[in-house]
C-alpha positions in Angstrom: 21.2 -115.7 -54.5 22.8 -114.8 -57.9 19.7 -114.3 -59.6 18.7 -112.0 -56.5 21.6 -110.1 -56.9 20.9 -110.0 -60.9 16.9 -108.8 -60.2 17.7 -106.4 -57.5 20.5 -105.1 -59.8 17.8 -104.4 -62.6 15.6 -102.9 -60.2 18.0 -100.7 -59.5 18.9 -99.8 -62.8 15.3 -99.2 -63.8 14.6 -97.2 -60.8 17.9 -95.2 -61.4 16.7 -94.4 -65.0 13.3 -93.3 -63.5 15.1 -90.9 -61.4 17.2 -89.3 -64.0 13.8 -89.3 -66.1 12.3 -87.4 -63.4 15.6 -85.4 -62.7 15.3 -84.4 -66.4 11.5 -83.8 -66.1 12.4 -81.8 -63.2 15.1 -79.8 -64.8 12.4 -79.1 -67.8 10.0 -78.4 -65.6 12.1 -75.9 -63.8 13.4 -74.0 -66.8 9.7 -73.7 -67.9 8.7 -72.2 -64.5 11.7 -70.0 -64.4 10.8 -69.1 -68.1 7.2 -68.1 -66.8 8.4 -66.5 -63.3 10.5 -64.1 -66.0 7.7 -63.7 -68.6 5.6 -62.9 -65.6 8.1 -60.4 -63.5 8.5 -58.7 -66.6 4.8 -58.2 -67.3 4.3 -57.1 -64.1 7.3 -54.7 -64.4 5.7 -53.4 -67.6 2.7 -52.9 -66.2 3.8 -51.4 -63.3 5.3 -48.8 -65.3 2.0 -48.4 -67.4 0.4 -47.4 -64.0 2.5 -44.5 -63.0 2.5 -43.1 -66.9 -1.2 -43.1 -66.2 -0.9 -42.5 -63.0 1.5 -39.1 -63.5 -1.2 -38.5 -66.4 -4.3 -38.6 -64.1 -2.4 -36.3 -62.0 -1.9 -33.6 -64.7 -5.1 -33.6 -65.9 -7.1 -33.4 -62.3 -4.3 -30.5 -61.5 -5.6 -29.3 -65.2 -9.3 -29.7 -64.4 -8.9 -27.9 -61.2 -7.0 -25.0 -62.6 -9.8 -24.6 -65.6 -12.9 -24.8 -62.8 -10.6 -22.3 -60.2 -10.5 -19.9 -63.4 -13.7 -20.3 -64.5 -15.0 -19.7 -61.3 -12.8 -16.8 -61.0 -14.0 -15.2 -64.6 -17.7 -15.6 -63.4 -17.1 -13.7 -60.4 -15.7 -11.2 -61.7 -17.7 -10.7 -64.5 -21.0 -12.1 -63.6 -21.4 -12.2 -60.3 -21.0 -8.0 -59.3 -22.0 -7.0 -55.7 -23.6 -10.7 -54.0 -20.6 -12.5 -55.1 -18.1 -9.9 -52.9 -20.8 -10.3 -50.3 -20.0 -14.1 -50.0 -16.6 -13.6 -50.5 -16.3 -11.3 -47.7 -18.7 -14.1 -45.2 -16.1 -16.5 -46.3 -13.5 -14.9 -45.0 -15.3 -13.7 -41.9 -16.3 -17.1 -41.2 -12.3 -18.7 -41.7 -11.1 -15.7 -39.0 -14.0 -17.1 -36.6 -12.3 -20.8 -38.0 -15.2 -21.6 -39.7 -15.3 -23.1 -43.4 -18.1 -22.9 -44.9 -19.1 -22.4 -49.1 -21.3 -19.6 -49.3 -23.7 -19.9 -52.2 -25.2 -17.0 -54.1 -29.0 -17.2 -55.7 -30.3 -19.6 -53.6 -34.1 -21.5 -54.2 -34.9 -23.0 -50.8 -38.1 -25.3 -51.3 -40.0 -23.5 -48.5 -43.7 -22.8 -48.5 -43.6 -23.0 -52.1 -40.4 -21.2 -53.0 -38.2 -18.8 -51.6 -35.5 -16.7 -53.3 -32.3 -16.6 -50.9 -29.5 -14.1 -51.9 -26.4 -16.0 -49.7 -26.7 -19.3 -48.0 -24.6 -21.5 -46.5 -26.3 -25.0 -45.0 -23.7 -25.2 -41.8 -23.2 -23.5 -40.3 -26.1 -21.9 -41.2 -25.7 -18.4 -42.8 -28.6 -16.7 -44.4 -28.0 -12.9 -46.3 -30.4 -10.8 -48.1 -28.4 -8.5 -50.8 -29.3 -5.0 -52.7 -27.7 -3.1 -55.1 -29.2 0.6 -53.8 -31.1 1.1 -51.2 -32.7 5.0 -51.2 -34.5 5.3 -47.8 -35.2 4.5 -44.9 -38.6 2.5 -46.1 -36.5 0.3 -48.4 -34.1 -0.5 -45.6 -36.6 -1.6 -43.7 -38.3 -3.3 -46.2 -34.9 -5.2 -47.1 -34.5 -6.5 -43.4 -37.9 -7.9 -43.5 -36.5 -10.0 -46.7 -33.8 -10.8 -44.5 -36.2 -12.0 -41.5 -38.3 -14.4 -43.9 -35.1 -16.0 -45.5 -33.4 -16.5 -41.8 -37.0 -18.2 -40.8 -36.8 -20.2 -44.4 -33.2 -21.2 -43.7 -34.3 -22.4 -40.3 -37.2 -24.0 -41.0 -35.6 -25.7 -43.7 -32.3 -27.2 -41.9 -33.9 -27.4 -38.4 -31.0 -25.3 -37.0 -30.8 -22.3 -35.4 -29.5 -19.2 -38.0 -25.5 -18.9 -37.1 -24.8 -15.6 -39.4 -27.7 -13.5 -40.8 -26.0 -10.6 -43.2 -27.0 -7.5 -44.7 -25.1 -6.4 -47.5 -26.1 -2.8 -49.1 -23.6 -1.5 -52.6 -24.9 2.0 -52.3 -27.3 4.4 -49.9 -27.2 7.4 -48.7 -25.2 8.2 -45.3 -28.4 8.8 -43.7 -29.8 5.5 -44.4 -26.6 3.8 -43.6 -26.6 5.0 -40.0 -30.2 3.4 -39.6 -29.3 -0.1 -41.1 -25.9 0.1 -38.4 -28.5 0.8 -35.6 -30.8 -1.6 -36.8 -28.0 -4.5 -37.6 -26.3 -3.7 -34.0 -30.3 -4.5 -32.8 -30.8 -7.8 -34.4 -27.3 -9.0 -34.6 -27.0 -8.9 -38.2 -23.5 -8.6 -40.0 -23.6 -5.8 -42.0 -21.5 -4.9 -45.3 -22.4 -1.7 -46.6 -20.2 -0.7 -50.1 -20.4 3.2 -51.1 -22.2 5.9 -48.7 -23.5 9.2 -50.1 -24.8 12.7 -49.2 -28.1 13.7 -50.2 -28.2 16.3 -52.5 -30.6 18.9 -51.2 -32.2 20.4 -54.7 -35.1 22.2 -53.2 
């Protein structure tokens, strides 16, 4: 029984010194995980911060970008666009007092039997608009809303939809000429901008 006593006593002792071994490896074990969990948090905080320098960067230079395009945009209106670029400015806003958005385009190729030169488009809805500078008589008026005609059957033929805005948009005519493109715009339900009116002058 007393050498019982003496092995289980040894057992004990060895399996007690295995357990503060494995306390100690435990201890180590959990300093080196804490160690990491820190080196880790800190990364993470690091690049956490990294992200919303960049981010607070990426966000001045897309407000940047869109500043430089809006004032681009605004120069080549202004400067290179004249008379057709008003014309879709004034659709546009038309279109956003019906509550419509749309982007009206200016020098417009539609690949339609061929080609086919479109002065203002706008996919969809679907606005089609024919533009002149000056328009002297009655003859070019008329020859002007048969431009109109074959770009609002291009437009349709191209999108398979029905026209939603066909426009007209005249810089300069005489007053007598004005009064025939009103009659004839009221006729075919054509939005009509007309810029400066004039008298004839009667020479003869």
């Amino acid at each position: 029984w007393k050498k019982f006593l003496e092995e289980n006593q040894r057992r004990w002792e060895e399996n007690q010194k295995r357990w503060e071994e494995n306390q100690k490896r435990w201890e180590e074990n959990e300093k080196k995980w804490q160690t990491w969990y820190e080196t880790w948090k800190k990364f993470l905080e690091e690049n956490e911060k990294r992200w919303e320098e960049n981010r607070k960067r990426w966000e001045e230079q897309f407000r940047f970008n869109r500043w430089v395009q809006s004032a681009l945009t605004e120069i080549r209106d202004a400067l290179g666009g004249g008379f057709e670029y008003f014309a879709a400015r004034v659709v546009e806003a038309v279109l956003r007092e019906r509550g419509v958005e749309c982007s009206v385009r200016v020098n417009v190729t539609l690949p339609v039997d061929g080609f086919k030169e479109v002065d203002l488009f706008c996919p969809e809805p679907l606005v089609v608009g024919e533009v002149s500078v000056v328009v002297r008589s009655v003859e070019e008026a008329e020859g002007l809303l048969e431009q109109l005609r074959r770009a609002v059957e291009a437009g349709e033929k191209l999108t398979s939809r029905r026209v939603y805005l066909k426009v007209l948009a005249v810089e300069y005519t005489p007053k007598d000429v004005a009064d025939y493109l009103r009659n004839q715009s009221e006729r075919e339900e054509i939005y009509l901008i007309l810029g400066r009116e004039y008298e004839r002058l009667n020479i003869f």
